[in-house]
N, C-alpha and C positions, 0 to 999 in steps of 0.2 A: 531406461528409467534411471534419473539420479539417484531416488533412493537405494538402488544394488549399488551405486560410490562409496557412500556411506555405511551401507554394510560389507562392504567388502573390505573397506579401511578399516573399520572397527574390528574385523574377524581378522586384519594381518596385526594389527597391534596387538589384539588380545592374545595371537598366537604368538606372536614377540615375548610377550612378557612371561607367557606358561615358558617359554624354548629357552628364554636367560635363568627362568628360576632354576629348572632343573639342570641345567647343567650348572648352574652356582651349586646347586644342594649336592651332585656331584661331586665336585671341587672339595667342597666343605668333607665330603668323606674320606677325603685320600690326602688333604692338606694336614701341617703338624704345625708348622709356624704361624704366630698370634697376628703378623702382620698383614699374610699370605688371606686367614679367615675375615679379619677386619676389610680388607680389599674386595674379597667374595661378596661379603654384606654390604659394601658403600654399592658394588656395583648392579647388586641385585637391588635394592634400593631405590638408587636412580632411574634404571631402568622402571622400573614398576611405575613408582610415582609419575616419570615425565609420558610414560604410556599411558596410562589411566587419565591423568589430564587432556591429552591430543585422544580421546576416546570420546571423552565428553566434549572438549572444543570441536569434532567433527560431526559428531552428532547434532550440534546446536549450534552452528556457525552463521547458522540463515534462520534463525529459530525454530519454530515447532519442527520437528521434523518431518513431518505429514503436510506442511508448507514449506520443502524445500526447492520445488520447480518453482512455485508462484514469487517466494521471495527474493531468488535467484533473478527470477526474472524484472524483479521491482526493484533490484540495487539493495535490498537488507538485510546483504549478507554483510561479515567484516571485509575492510578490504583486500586487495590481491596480494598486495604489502605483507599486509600479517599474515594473513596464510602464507606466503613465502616462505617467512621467517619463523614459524610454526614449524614449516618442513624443513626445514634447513635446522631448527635445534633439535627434532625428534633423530634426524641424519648423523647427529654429533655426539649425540648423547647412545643411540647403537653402535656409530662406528663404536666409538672409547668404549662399548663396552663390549663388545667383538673385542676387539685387540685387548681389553685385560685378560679375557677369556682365552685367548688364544696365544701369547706368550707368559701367564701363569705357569702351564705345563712344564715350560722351558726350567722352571729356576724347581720343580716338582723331579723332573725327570733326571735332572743334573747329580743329585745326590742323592739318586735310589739306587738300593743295592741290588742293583739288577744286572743280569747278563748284556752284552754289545746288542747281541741280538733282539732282546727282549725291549730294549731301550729305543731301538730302529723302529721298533714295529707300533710301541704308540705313540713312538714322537710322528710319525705317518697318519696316523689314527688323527689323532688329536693337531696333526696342520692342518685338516680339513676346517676347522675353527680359523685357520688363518685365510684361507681362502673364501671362507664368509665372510671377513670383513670386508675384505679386498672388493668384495659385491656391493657392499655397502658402502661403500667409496664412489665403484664406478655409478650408482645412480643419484650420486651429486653433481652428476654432467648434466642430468636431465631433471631435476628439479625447478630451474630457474625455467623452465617450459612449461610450469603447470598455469602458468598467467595464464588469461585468455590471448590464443596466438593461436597461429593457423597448423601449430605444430604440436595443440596442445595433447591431441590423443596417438601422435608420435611419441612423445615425450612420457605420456603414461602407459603405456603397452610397452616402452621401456624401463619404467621404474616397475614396473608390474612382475616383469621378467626376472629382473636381477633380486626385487625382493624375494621372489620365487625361490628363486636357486641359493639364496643365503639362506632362508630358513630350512631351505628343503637340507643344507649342509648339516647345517646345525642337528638339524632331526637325523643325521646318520652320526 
């Protein structure tokens, strides 16, 4: 049933944006420099806003959404183009904000007065942040497969997967 697509896309952004907030609000607790917080905030920001948009653009891309098999099936949807390019900036706009999140720590952990060891053990912690982006990277291989193509629920059972494993990062 296409409408579980659209709920499921809905429920991975909406969990996007809960999983950037708090680790921004995070950040904001343990951060002391004004540039460091202003960065927190563009990127909590960003994120929110361009998720909350691609929420509603998925929900209403075929309109009603209680007609989204029939209109799917009538051509009035948008076309495959802008969905493309929909997934392709929502993909640009997490990676960037994965990786603010995940070399933040670096310029945090650098000048805390902390013991070698202590320093070791959340720069470990906190790459796991680097390794979520890194996810979010490899499922820009397989976006350009969400056209209609004979590869296209290859291509989603692989974006499926690697979103998986990014947020599941993130949520440790």
């Amino acid at each position: 049933n296409f409408q579980w697509v659209i709920v499921d896309e809905t429920f991975y952004l909406a969990t996007t944006i809960f999983l950037k907030l708090s680790i921004g609000v995070f950040f904001l607790r343990i951060c002391i420099q004004k540039w460091q917080r202003y960065l927190i905030y563009g990127a909590m920001g960003l994120n929110t806003l361009v998720n909350l948009y691609h929420i509603l653009f998925i929900t209403f891309m075929c309109g009603q959404p209680g007609n989204f098999l029939m209109n799917a099936f009538e051509g009035k949807c948008v076309s495959n183009r802008v969905i493309l390019g929909v997934a392709y900036e929502q993909g640009v706009v997490t990676t960037t904000t994965d990786w603010i999140f995940a070399t933040l720590p670096v310029t945090i952990l650098w000048h805390s007065k902390m013991d070698r060891r202590t320093k070791c053990v959340c720069a470990f912690v906190l790459s796991l942040g680097a390794f979520g982006s890194l996810c979010s990277m490899v499922r820009f291989k397989y976006i350009n497969g969400l056209s209609v193509s004979p590869d296209f629920f290859w291509n989603a059972a692989n974006i499926s997967i690697w979103s998986t494993i990014e947020l599941g990062t993130g949520i440790v």
